[in-house]
N, C-alpha and C positions, 0 to 999 in steps of 0.2 A: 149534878156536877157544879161547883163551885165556881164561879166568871174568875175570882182572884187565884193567885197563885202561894201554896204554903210556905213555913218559912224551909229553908234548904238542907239536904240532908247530905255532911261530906263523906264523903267515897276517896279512899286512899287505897292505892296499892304500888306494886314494883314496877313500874314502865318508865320506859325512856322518854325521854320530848320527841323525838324522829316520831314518837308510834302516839301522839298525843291526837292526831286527827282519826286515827283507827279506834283509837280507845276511846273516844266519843261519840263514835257512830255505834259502838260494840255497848256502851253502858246505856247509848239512848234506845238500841232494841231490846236491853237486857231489863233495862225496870218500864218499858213498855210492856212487859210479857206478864201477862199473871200468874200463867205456869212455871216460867220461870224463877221469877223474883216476887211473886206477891203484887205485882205494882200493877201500872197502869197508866191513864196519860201523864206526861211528864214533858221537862227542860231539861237538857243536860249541857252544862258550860265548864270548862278543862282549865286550870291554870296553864300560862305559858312554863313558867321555872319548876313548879315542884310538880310531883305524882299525883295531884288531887284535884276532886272535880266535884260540882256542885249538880244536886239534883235537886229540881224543883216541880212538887208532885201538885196538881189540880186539884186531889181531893185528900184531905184529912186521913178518910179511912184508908184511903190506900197507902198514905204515909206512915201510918201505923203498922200497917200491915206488912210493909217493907221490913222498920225495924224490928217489928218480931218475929223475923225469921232471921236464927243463926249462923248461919252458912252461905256467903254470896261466892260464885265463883263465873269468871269467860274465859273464853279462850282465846288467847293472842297469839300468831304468828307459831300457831301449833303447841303452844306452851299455853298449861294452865294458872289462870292467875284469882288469887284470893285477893276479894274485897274488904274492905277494914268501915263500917257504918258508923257514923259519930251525927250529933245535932249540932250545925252552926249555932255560934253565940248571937243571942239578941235573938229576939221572937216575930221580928218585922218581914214579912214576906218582901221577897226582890219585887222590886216593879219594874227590872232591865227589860229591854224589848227586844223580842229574839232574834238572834244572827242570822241575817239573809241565807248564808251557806252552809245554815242547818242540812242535815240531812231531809230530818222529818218535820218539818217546819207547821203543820197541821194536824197533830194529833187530836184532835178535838173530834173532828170532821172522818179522822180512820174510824176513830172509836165508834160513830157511829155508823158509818158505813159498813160494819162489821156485822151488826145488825138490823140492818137495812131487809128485805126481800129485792130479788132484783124486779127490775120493771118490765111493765108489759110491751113488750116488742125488742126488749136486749138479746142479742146473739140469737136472734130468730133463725135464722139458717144452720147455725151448730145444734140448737136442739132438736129440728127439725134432722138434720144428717144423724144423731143420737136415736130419736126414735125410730128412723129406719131401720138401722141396725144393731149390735150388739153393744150395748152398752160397754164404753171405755172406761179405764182406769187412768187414762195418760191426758195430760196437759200441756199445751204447746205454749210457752213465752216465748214471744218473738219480741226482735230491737233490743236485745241483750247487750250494753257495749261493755267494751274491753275495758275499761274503770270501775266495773263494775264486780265488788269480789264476793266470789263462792258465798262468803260467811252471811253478808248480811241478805244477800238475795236471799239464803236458809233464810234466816230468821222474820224476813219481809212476809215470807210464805206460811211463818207457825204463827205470824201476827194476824196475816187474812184470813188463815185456815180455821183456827183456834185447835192447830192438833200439835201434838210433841213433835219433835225430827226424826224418832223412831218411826212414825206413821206414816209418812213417805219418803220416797228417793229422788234427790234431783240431781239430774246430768247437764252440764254445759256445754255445747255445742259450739267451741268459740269460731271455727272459724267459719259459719252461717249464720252468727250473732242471734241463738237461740239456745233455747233449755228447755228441755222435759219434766216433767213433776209425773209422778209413778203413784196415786196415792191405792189404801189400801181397798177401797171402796168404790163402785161409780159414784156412788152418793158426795163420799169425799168430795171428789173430782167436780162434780155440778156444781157444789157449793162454792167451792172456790173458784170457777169460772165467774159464776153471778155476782160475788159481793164482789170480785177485782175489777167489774167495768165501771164501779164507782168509785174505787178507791184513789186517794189522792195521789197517795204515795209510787203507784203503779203510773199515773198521768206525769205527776212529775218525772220520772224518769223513761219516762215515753214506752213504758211496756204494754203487751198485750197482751190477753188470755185467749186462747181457746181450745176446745176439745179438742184431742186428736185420736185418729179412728183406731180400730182396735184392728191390729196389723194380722194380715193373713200370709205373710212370709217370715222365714230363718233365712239366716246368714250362718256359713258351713265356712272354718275356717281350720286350717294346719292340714289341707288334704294334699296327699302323693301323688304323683301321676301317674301314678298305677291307676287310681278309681276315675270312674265312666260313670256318665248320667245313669247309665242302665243300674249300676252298682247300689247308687244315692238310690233310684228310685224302690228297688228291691228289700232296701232295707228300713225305709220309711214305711214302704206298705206292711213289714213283718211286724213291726214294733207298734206301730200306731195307726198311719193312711197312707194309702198313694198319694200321691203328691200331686198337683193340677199342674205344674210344669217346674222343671229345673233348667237352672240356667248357668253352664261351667264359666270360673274365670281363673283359666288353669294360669293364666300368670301372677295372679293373686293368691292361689291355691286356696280359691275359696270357690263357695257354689250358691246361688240363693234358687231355695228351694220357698214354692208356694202351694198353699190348699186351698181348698173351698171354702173354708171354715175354720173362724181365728181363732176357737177353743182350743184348735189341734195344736195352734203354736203355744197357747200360753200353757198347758199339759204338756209340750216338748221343751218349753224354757225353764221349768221349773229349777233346773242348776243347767250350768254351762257347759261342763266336761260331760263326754260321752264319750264311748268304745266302739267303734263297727267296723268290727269282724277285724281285731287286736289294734285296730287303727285308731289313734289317740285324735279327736278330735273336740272343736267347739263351736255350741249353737249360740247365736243371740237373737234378740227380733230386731226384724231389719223394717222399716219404714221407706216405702216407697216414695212419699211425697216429701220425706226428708234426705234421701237420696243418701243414706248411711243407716249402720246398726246400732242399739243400745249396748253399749260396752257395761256402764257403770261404772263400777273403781277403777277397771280395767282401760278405760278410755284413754286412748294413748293421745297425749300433750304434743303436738307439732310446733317445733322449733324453725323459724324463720332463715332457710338457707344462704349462706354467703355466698356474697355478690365473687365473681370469678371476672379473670381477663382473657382478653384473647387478640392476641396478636395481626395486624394486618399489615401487609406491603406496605408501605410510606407511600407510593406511587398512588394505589388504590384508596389508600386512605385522601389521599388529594384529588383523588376524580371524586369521588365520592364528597365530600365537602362545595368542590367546586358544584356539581349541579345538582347542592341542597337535599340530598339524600336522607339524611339524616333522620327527618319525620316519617319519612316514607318506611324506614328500615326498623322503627317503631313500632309502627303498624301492623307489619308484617311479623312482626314479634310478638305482639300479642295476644296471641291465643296459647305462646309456649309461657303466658305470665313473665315477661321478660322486658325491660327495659334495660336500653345501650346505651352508653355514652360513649361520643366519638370526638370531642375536644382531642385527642390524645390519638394516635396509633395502634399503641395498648387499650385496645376497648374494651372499655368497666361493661359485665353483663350482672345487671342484679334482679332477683324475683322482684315481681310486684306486691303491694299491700296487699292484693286480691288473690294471691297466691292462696294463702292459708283460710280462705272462706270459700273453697270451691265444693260443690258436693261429690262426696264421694272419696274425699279425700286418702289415702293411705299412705304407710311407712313409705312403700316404694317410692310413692311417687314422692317424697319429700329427700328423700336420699339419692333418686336419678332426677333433680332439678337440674342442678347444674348440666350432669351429661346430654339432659335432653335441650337443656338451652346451648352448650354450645355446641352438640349436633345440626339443630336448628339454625343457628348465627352461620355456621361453617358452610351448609345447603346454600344459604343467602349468600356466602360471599363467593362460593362457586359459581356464581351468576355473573361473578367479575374478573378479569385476568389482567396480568400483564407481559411484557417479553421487551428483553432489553436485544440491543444489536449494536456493535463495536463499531465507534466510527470517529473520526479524529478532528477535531476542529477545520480545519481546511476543506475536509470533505463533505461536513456538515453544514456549513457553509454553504457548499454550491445543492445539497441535496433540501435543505429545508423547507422551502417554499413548495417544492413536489410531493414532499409528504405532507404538507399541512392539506395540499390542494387535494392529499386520497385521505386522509384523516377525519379533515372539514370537524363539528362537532360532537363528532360519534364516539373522542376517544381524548387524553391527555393525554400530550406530547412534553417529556421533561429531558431535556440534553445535559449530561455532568460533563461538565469541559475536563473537570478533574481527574476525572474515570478514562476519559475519551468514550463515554455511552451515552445511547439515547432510547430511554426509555420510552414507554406506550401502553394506556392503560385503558380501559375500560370495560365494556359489557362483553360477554363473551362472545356471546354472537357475534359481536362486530367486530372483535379482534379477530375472530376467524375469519373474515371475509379481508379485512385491511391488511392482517399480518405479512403474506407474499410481495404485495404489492411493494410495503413500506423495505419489506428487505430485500427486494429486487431492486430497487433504488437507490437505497442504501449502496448494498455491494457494488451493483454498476457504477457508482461514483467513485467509491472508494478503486476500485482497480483500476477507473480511469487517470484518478489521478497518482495512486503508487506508481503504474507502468509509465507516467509519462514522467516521473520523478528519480523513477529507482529501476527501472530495466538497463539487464546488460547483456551483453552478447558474448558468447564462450566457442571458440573453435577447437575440434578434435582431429588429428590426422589421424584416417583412418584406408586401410585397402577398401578396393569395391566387397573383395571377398568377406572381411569381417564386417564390413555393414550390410552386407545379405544375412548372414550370421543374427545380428544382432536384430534388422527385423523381423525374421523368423521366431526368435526368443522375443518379442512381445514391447521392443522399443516405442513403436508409435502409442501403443493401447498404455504402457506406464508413462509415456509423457502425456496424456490425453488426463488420465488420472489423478495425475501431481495438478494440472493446471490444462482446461480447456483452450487458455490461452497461450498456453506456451510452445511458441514456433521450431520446428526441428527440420532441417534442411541438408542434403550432404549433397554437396559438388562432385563429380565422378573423374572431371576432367583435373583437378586440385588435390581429392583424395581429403576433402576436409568438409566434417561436419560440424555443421554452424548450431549454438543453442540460444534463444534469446528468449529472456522473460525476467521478472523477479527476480534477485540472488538465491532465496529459498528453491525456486522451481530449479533452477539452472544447477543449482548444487546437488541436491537433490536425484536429477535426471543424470547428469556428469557419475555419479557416486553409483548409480544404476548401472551404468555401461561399463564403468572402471570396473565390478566385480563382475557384470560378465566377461571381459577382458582379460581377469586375472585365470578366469577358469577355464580358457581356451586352451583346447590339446591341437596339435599338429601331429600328422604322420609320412613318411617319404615310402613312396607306393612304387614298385618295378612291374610296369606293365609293356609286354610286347611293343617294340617301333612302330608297326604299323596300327597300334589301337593307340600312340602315343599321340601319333601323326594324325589320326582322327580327329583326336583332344583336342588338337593345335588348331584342326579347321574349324571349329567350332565356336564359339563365346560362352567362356568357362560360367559366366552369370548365368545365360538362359540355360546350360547345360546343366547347372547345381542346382538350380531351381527343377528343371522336370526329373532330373536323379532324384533328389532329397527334399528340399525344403516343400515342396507341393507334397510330398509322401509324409511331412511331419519330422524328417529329421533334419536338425540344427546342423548343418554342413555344406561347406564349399571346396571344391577345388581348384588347385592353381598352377601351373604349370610356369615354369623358371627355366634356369641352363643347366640342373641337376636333374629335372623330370617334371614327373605330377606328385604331387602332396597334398595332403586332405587335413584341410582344419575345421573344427566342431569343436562343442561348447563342453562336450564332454568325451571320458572315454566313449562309453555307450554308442553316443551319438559317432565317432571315427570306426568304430566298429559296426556299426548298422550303414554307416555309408559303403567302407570297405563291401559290404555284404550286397549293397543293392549295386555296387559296381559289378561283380563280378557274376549276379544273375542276370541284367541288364544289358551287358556291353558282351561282345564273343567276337571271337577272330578265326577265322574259318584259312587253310590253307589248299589250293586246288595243284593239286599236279600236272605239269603241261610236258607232257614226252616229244611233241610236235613242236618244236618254238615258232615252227612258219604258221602256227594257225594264228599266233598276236600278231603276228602282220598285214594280218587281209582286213580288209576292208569291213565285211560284214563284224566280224571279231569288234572296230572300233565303234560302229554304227549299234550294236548290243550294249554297249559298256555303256556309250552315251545316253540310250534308250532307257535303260536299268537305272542310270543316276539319276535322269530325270523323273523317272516314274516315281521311286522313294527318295527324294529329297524335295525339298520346299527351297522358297525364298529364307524361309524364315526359321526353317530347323530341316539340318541336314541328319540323315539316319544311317547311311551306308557310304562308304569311299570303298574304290578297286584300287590295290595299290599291287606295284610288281616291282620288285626288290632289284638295284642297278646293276646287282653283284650273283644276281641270283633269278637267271629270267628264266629258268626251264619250274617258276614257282609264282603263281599268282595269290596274292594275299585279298580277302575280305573281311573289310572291318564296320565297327556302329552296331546298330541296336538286333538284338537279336533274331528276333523273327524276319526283319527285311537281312540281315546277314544271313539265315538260310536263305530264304528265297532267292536269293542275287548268286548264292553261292548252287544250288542246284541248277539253276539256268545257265550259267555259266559251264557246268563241269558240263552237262549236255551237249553244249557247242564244243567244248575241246574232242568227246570222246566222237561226235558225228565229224569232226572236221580231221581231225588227226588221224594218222597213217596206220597208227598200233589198232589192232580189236579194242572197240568198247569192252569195258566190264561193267560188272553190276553185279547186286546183291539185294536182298531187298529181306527185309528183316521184320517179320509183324506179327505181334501175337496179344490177343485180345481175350480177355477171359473178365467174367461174372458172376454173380450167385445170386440167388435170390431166396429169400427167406419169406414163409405165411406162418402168421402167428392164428393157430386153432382156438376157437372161443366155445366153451360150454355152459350154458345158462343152467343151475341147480333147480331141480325136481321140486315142487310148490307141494306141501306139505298139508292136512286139516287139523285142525283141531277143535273141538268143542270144551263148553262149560256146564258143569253141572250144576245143577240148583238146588238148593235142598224144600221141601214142601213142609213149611213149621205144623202146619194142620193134624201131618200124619204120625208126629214124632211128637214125646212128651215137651207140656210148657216148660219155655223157657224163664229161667231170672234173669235175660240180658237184654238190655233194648242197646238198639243200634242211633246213633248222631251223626247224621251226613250235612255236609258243607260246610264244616266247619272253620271256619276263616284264621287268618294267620293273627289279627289283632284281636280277636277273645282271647281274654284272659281266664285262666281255668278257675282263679277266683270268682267272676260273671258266672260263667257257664255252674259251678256250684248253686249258686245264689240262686241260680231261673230252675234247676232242677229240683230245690228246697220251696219254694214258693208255687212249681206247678203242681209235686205229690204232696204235698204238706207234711214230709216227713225230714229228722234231724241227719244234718251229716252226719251221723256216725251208721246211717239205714243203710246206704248206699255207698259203692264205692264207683270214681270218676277215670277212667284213662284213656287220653287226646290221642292217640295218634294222629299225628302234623303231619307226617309225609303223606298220608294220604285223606286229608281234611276230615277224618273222622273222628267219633268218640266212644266208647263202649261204656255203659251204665248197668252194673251188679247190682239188682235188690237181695234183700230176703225171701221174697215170694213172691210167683207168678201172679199174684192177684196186685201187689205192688208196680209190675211190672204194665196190665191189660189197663190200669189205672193212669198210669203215667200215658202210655201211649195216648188214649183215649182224650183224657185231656189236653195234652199238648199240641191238637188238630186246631184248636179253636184259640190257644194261649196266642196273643199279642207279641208279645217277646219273639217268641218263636217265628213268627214268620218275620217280622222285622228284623231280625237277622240270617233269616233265609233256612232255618233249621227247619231240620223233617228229623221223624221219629218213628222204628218201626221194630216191632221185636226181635232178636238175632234167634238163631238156631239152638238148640244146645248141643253143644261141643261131642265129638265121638273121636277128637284126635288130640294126646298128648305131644307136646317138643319136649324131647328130652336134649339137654344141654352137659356140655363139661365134658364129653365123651372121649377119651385117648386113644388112641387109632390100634390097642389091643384089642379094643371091644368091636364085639362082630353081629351080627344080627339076629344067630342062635342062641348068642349069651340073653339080650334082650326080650326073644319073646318065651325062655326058659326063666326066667326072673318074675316079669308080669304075670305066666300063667302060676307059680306059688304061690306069689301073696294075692295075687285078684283077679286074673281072668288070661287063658290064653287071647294074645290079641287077633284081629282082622289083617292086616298088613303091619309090615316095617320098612320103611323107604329109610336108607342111610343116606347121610348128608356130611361125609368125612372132611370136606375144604373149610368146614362152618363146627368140627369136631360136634355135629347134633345128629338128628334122627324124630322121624314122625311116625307115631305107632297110634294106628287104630284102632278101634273096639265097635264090634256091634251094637253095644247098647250104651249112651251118654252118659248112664249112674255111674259106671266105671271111672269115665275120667275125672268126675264129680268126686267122687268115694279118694281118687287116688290125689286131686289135686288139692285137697287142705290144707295142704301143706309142701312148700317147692324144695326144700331139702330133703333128700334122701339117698341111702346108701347101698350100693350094688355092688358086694361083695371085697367089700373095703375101699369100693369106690365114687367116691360121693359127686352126686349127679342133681341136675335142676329141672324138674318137671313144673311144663306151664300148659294148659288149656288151650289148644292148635284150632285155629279157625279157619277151615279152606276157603270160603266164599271171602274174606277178610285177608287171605294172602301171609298170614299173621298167629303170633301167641299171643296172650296177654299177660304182662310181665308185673300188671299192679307198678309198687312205687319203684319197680327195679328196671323199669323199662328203662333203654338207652334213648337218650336226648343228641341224636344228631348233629353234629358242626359241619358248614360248608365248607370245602376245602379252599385252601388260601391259592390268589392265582398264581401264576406259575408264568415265567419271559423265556422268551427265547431269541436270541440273538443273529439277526441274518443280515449279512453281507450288505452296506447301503451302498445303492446305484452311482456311479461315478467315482467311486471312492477306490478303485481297483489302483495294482501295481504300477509301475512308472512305466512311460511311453516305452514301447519297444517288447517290453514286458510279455510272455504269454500271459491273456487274462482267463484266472481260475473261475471255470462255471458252477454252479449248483445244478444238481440234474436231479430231477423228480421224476417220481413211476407215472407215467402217465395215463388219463383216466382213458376207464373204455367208451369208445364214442366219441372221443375231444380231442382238438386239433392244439388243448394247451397241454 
């Protein structure tokens, strides 16, 4: 090679100026290539204004060898572009010295490092990892940067290789700042490890080479959630190997599946698309130290998600600034790849640069950034609260210093004089300990100072009797409600009750009594003088109160120049009083034929004995009253039971003192019944099972599946029974019965059947999901189905013995329109069940295979599939919620259990 440089060869084509720095790096790998262009070391310099660019070759020959080749063409910006080759004028080679910001500023030094061998002790540890084990086909470039494009890295690689772009594949890995090279050969692959540890042009752009191992996993990707590892593994071992482990990542709907042995993968990759079992799927090799799969063309390009905002309280946002949060909340964000900005309220949340060079990256996770950052963000700010409390300047005033002194550091304190609010922000913990305190405080001042500003006092005239009335109806408990503080007071000797609070309380409590007031009934009562006279000696208060309001009805009495009248709050309630008055009170009248016996002494000495005995200080129960106009009649009035008793004793004394014969009477009759209810406990019954003995009876084609669980899928359970007998789904037929965790398996042949059992003692599958396996009976009992309640039991076994055999038994099952018909010998039912339709005497009927030990037929693909029934309310009576005071209340009455006191 030549030290000088030839003279120039110009290169015209169609490009823009924007694409003049592309099209210099594109013409300086393209007449470096000899495959390509014939060339080899070279200069390439671009004018700034027009499409043309000078090349300047080292050697003669290779300058020739350019020009005579007819057809130059690259590729730009996906577009192909023709080069146009002309000789500069004049013969004088350039002596310019070449541009720092060449690309390839050393070609001298490629060239021969191209064929170089490598030296002894380069990548000692990669070929040593190589000779261990299977020689790889793949190359790992690491330090890949983002300025770095697709095209020339290609052509950097058929420069060190010496091979076409047809001869390998290379993938970019942009966001681990790496690339793969696929070439077709190991040999390839060595080669181009060894001469790249010298190359310049790899140093200058700070790349590295080395092997990478030959991968002993797939990556399963478009799978359903239907498929189970068990699924994956069944069908790896049918087609190719079992698999040394599978690993589901059912939110990726993918699976990476590993072997023993990485021949298995590169014989499963040979194309992407696969079928198993109608399920459209795709394999790639997945690399475990690269922590992703080889896509290829399919390598999906990840787009840098936009930054989103997220709103915080003002308040929060100012505790938060105040004690420098900010770095913290960073921090705390970065593992969701998330930087905040909290200048602002509206906090900017944007992914970080390191977002898109994570391993492992996916579509999902690049389209739930956002949701996961401000799931994230929204967690963190959970950790902060705040709570406003209404309070007026004046009162904020006197309360401030008390809330600063339970506050202290732990929280921001912001008052809007303009609102009349005073806000409080910080950590949540702490606002849950400070919050009571701060609005205990608060409110205590604030009342203290409204009531000593704004209370006023309201007077109501009211009788004793409607203010009994009224605290019966629930006066103190609804002023208690409106306002803990609001005072309620009635004067008895004035007849006026005082209200004092608030305006709202006092309006309020006033508007409360006005409508029990409007609802007040009155009645005027005609009760005998001497139970009038009673009334009078009493105090209508305590007396309304042990009548009524102690019994729960709203009612008083009151006695005027007209009589007694009964006021309550409602009808109701003047009619339940009327009512307890007149069970309550009695007036008893004695006959005195002798009037000299009210004269004597003992007479007055009894009367006064008797009142003293039944009256009190404090409530009187009975008065003796004797009419001024009417003395040959003694009157007893008050509560009933002391008015008999006062009135027996007394008539006693008239009838022993007085002149006429006592009489008497004496009246009594007492009767009962009594009822036993007889209990008979039902006669306990045996029953037995019979078992059938398969030994003694011809081989069966049915093996029996017990335990079969509610999450096998009948897809799986296919799969393990094709893999245990080595025979095609079409040999066997499958059917689950769920309700009772079973499954029934038809072969073609008893020897299919001793086969399956046998093996399946020792199959893995099988016991790791609890299955057993054991041959069934064969069948000696038809179900016949569809039956119309014409058909009788003679019709049946007159039918069976024409075409096939009189039968053993017919059990009719008319509620279920079926019937169970047995036969002596199994061939029968075999012979007859080939087929399930059939017709009995124009009546078409469904025969299935009856299994007594099984409880069951076997219906094949016609079996009924079970739904649970949806639940069902029923509505009862809630507790306290009965008819209105007074009311009989309606009971529920239930049969009562035997032995139970409920």
């Amino acid at each position: 090679m030549e030290d000088s440089e030839c003279p120039p060869v110009t290169v015209e084509g169609d490009w823009s100026p924007e694409q003049n720095k592309t099209v210099k790096n594109k013409l300086q790998l393209y007449f470096q290539s000899k495959k390509k262009s014939s060339g080899g070391d070279c200069r390439v310099e671009v004018e700034e204004e027009a499409p043309t660019a000078s090349v300047f070759f080292r050697s003669q020959d290779v300058r020739e060898r350019v020009l005579a080749k007819k057809h130059h063409e690259i590729s730009v910006g996906n577009k192909a572009l023709t080069l146009r080759l002309s000789l500069a004028p004049g013969g004088e080679a350039s002596q310019s010295p070449p541009s720092s910001s060449d690309v390839a500023s050393e070609p001298a030094a490629d060239s021969k490092n191209q064929k170089l061998e490598p030296e002894k002790g380069s990548s000692a540890t990669n070929q040593k990892d190589l000779e261990s084990g299977p020689r790889s086909t793949a190359v790992l470039l690491e330090n890949v940067q983002e300025n770095l494009s697709q095209d020339l890295l290609q052509m950097m690689v058929e420069t060190i290789s010496g091979l076409d772009e047809n001869d390998f594949s290379l993938e970019i890995i942009w966001e681990t700042n790496m690339a793969i090279l696929i070439f077709n050969s190991p040999e390839d692959a060595e080669k181009f490890v060894s001469v790249s540890q010298t190359n310049s042009k790899m140093k200058k752009l700070g790349l590295t080479a080395r092997p990478l191992e030959a991968t002993k996993s797939i990556r399963m990707e478009s799978l359903p959630q239907t498929v189970v590892k068990d699924m994956i593994e069944l069908w790896f071992e049918k087609h190719w190997e079992l698999p040394e482990d599978v690993v589901m990542i059912p939110e990726e709907q993918a699976a990476i599946v590993t072997f023993m042995d990485p021949k298995v993968v590169t014989s499963i990759c040979v194309k992407e698309d696969h079928v198993m079992r109608s399920i459209a799927v795709k394999l790639y090799p997945y690399y475990e130290s690269l922590g992703t799969a080889l896509y290829g063309k399919e390598r999906p390009a990840w787009k840098m998600p936009k930054p989103v905002t997220e709103k915080v309280q003002r308040v929060i946002w100012k505790f938060l600034l105040q004690k420098k949060m900010p770095k913290s909340i960073n921090n705390q964000m970065d593992p969701h790849f998330c930087s905040v900005d909290l200048d602002h309220p509206e906090v900017k949340l944007s992914p970080l640069p390191s977002f898109l060079k994570q391993k492992g990256l996916t579509a999902k996770d690049v389209d739930n950034w956002a949701e996961v950052a401000r799931a994230a963000f929204c967690r963190l700010m959970s950790e902060y609260t705040a709570f406003e409390s209404d309070v007026n300047t004046e009162a904020w005033k006197a309360a401030e210093k008390e809330v600063r002194s339970v506050v202290r550091e732990d929280a921001l304190v912001d008052f809007d004089p303009s609102r009349d609010v005073v806000t409080i922000a910080g950590r949540a913990d702490d606002i849950k300990k400070i919050r009571a305190p701060v609005e205990n405080i608060i409110l205590k001042l604030m009342n203290h100072v409204q009531r000593q500003t704004k209370s006023i006092t309201e007077l109501l005239e009211f009788s004793p009797a409607y203010f009994a009335i009224l605290k019966e109806e629930g006066l103190q408990k609804a002023a208690a409600d409106i306002s803990s503080e609001l005072k309620v007071s009635f004067n008895e000797g004035t007849g006026k009750l005082s209200l004092t609070g608030l305006p709202e309380e006092v309006y309020k409590t006033k508007s409360w009594i006005l409508e029990r007031n409007m609802s007040m009934r009155k009645k005027q009562l005609n009760l005998p003088p001497s139970l009038l006279d009673y009334l009078r000696s009493v105090d209508s208060t305590d007396m309304s109160m042990n009548l009524f309001t102690s019994q729960g009805i709203s009612a008083v009495y009151c006695i005027d120049f007209k009589g007694v009248s009964l006021v309550g709050s409602s009808d109701r309630a003047l009619a339940d009083a009327e009512s307890k008055m007149k069970k309550d009170l009695l007036v008893q009248t004695l006959d005195v034929p002798d009037q000299g016996v009210l004269s004597q002494q003992k007479w007055m000495d009894l009367n006064r004995d008797l009142l003293d005995t039944y009256n009190f200080s404090n409530k009187k129960t009975v008065i003796i009253w004797i009419h001024p106009e009417r003395i040959d009649k003694v009157t007893v009035a008050g509560f009933s039971n002391p008015v008999k008793e006062v009135s027996v004793t007394l008539r006693q004394f008239i009838e022993d003192y007085s002149q006429s014969p006592p009489s008497s009477s004496d009246v009594a009759s007492d009767r009962a019944a009594d009822s036993k209810d007889q209990k008979s406990e039902p006669e306990k019954g045996a029953s037995a099972t019979n078992q059938t003995d398969l030994e003694s009876g011809p081989r069966s084609t049915a093996v029996l599946l017990e335990n079969v669980q509610e999450n096998l899928s009948q897809d799986l359970l296919q799969m393990i029974v094709e893999t245990i007998s080595g025979l095609d789904e079409n040999d066997f037929s499958l059917e689950i019965i769920w309700e009772t965790n079973m499954a029934v398996l038809i072969f073609n042949s008893p020897e299919d059947v001793e086969k399956f059992v046998s093996v399946s003692q020792t199959n893995s599958k099988m016991k790791k999901l609890g299955l057993t396996a054991r041959p069934l009976e064969a069948a000696k009992s038809i179900r016949m189905e569809s039956l119309p309640p014409t058909v009788v039991k003679d019709m049946i076994e007159l039918w069976f013995e024409k075409h096939w055999e009189l039968p053993e038994d017919v059990v009719m099952i008319p509620e279920e329109q079926a019937a169970i018909v047995t036969f002596m010998d199994p061939k029968v039912v075999t012979s007859v069940c080939v087929k399930e339709d059939h017709v009995m005497r124009s009546i078409a009927v469904k025969l299935y295979p009856y299994y007594e030990s099984l409880g069951t037929a076997l219906y094949g693909k016609e079996r009924p599939a079970w739904k649970m029934p949806e639940p069902v309310t029923e509505k009862v009576q809630r507790r306290g919620f009965g008819p209105p005071r007074g009311e009989a209340q309606p009971t529920a009455q239930f049969p009562k259990a035997e032995g139970s006191d409920c």
